[in-house]
C-alpha positions, -999 to +999 in steps of 0.1 A: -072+434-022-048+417-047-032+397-015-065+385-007-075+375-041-037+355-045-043+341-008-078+326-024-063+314-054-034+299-037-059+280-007-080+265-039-053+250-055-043+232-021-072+224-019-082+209-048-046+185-052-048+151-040-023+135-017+002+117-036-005+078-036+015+053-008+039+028-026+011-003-038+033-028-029+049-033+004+081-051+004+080-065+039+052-093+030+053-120+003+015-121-007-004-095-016-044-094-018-062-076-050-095-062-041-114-056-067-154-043-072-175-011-074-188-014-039-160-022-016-135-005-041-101-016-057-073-017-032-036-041-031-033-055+004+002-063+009-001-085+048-001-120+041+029-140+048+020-172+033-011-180+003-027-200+022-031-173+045-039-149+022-068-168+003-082-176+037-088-137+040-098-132+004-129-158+012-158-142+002-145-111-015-137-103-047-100-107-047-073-123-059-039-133-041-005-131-057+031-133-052+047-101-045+069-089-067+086-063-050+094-089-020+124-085-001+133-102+028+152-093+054+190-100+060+198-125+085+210-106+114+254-122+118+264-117+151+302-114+163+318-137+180+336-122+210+374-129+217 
């Protein structure tokens, strides 16, 4: 009886934790999109590779586009010269 009461107690608290939250930013893109508003809810879209882009996607939402600061580009592959 007690490992059934600890199994119960032990299944409520998984289920009542949230998954932790993703990383907001994502460093692969240069713009990011805020969403923001009660019925479409607030959210950081991180996909855009240029402004213009981005505010051309933001048209007609509540949202903002911004530089991201957590940007970071990649390395320019060097390649070896062969001898």
């Amino acid at each position: 009886m007690k490992l059934l009461g600890a199994l119960l107690l032990a299944l409520s608290v998984l289920w009542m934790t949230r998954p932790a939250s993703a990383q907001t930013y994502d460093p692969s893109y240069p713009v990011c999109m805020h969403v923001y508003g009660a019925l479409i809810g607030e959210r950081m879209d991180c996909v855009f590779t240029s402004l213009d882009a981005c505010q051309a996607g933001a048209n007609g939402l509540p949202a903002t586009c911004l530089v991201n600061p957590y940007y970071a580009p990649r390395a320019a592959r060097r390649y070896r010269l062969e001898r």
